[in-house]
N, C-alpha and C positions, 0 to 999 in steps of 0.2 A: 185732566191733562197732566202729564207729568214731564219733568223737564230732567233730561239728564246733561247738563255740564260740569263742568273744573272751578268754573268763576264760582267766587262766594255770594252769599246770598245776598247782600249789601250792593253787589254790581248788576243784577237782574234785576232786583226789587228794591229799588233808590228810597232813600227817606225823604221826606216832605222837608223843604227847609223850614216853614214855621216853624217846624219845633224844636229850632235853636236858636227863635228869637228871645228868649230869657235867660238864656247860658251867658256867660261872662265871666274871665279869667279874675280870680283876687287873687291876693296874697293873704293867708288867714295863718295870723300866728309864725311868720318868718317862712310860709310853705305856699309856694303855687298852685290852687287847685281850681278844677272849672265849676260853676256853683248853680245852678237852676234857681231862679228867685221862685216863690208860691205865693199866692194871695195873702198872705199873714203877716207878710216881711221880714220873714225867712227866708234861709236856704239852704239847700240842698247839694250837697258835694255828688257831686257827679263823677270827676274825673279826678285823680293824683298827679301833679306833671313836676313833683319831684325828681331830682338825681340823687338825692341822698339815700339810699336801701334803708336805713332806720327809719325815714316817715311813712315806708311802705309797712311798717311791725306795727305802727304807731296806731289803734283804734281809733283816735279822736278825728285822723284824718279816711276815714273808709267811706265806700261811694255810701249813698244813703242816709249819713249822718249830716243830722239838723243841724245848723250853728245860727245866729243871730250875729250880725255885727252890728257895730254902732261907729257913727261919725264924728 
């Protein structure tokens, strides 16, 4: 079957919400980013939700970058 609309693929074919039960906004390093926990007690940067354009140049914050914090 093929589908021809305008809407983005996200409005047709909706995500599951489970799978933003382990997302959670921190603050990592003075920077807002949204972080996926994994079974190890890591996590995973997901998202940037900076306003400053230099954390956007910044590697240590890119989605897919592992970080570890501590309490």
């Amino acid at each position: 079957m093929i589908l021809y609309t305008c809407m983005p693929q996200e409005m047709v074919y909706p995500t599951a919400s489970d799978e933003f039960l382990n997302q959670s906004i921190i603050t990592y390093k003075g920077v807002p980013v949204v972080v996926d926990k994994s079974e190890e007690g890591q996590y995973k940067i997901v998202r940037l939700l900076s306003t400053d354009p230099n954390d956007y140049l910044n590697g240590a914050y890119s989605p897919g970058t592992m970080i570890e914090l501590t309490f």
